[in-house]
TIDRENGU-187069 format. One line per 5 residues: number of its first residue (from 1); for each residue x, y, z of N, C-alpha, C. Coordinates in steps of 0.05 Angstrom, whole numbers, padded with zeros to 5 digits. Atoms other than C-alpha are relative to their C-alpha. Layout:
residues N
NUM	X/Y/Z/X/Y/Z/X/Y/Z  ... .
END
This chain:
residues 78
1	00003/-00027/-00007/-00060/-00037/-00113/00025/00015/-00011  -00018/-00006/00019/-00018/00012/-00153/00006/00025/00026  -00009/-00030/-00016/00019/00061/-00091/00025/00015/-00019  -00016/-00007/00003/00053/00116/-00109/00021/00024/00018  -00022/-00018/-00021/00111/00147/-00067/00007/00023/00006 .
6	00001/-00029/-00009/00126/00215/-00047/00033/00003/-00018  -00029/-00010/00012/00201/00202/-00084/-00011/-00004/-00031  00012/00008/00030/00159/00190/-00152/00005/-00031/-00006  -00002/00028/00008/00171/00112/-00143/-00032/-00010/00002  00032/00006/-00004/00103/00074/-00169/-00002/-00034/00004 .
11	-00005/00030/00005/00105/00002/-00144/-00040/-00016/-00001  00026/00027/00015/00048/-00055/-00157/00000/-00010/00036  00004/00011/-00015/00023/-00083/-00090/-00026/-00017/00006  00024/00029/00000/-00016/-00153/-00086/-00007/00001/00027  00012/00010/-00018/-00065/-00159/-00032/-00005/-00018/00005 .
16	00014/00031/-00004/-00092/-00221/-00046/00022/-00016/00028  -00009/00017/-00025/-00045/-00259/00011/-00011/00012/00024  00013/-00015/-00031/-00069/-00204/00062/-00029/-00015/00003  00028/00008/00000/-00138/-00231/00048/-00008/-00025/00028  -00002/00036/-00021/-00129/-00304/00086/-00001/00009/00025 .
21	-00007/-00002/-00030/-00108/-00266/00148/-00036/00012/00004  00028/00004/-00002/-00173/-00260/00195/-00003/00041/00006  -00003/-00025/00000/-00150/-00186/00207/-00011/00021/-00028  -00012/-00023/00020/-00145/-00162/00134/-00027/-00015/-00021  00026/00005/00011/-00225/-00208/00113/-00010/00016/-00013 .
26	00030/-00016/00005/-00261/-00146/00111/00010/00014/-00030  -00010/-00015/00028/-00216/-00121/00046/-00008/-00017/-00024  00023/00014/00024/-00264/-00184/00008/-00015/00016/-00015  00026/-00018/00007/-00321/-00122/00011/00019/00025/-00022  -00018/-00024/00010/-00305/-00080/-00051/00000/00027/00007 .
31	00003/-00033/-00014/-00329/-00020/-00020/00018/00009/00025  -00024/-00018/-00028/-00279/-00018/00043/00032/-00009/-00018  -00026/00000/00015/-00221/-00046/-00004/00000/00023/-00012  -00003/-00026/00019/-00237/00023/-00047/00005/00024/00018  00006/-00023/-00013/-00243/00064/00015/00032/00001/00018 .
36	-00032/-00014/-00004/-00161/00063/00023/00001/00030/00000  -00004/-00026/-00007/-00130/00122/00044/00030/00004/00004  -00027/-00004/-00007/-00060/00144/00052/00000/00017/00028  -00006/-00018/-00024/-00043/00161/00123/-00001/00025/00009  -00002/-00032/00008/-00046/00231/00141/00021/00002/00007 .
41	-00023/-00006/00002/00027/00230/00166/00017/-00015/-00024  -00002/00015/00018/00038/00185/00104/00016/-00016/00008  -00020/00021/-00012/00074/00130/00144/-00020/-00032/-00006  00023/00020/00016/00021/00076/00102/-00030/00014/-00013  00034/-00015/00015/-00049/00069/00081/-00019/-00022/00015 .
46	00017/00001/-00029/-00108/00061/00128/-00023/-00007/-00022  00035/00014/00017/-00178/00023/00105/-00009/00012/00018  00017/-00009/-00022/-00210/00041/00172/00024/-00002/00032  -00024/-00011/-00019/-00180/00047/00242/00007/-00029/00010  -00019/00024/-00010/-00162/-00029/00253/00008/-00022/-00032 .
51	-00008/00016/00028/-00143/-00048/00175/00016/00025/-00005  -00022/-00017/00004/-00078/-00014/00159/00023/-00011/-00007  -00027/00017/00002/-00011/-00033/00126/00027/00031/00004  -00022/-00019/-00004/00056/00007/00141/00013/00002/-00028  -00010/-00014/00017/00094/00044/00083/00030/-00016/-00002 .
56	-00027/00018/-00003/00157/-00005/00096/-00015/-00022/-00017  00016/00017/00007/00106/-00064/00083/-00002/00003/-00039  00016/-00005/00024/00079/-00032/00012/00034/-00003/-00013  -00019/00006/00015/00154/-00018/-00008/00023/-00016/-00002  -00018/00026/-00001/00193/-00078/00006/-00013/-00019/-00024 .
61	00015/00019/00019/00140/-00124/-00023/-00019/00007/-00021  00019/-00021/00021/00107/-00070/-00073/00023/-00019/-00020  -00014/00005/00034/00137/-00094/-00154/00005/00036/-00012  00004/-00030/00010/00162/-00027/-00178/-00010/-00002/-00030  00018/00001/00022/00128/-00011/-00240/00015/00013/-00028 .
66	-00017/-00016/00019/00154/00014/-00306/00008/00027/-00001  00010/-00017/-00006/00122/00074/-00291/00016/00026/00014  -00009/-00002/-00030/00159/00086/-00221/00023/-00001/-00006  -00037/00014/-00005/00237/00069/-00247/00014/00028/00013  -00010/-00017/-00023/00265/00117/-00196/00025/-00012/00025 .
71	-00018/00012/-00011/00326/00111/-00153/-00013/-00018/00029  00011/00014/-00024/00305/00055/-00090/00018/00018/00030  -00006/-00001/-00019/00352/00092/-00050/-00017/00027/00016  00021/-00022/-00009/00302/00152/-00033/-00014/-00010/00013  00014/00008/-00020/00259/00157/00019/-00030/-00007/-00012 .
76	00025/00010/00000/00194/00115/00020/-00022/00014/00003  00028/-00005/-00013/00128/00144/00034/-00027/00005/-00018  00018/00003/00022/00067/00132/00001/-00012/00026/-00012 .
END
């Protein structure tokens, strides 16, 4: 998943490990994996109202992207 940040940082974030968990299954179906959404206070990004990852989550373990080379010390938000 390619997020990009509110400071112009664009990092790379792998789902595939979320998958295993029995919480984060239903993101197998491509149609609710596509139906991401960025938060409306942008504090993450929401699949539906019990599949959700936090905006700390995406940019710790997000890969910043070539794209995205922007200072890390700015604030996060997707």
């Amino acid at each position: 998943m390619l997020v990009t940040f509110a400071n112009g940082v664009i990092k790379t974030y792998d789902c595939t490990p979320l998958i295993s968990e029995e919480a984060f299954s239903a993101l197998t179906n491509d149609a609710v994996f596509r139906s991401v959404r960025a938060d409306t206070n942008g504090y993450g990004i929401v699949w539906n109202e019990k599949i959700d990852l936090a905006e700390s989550e995406l940019w710790i373990n997000g890969e910043e992207t070539e794209q995205g080379a922007t200072s890390d010390t700015d604030e996060p938000r997707p």
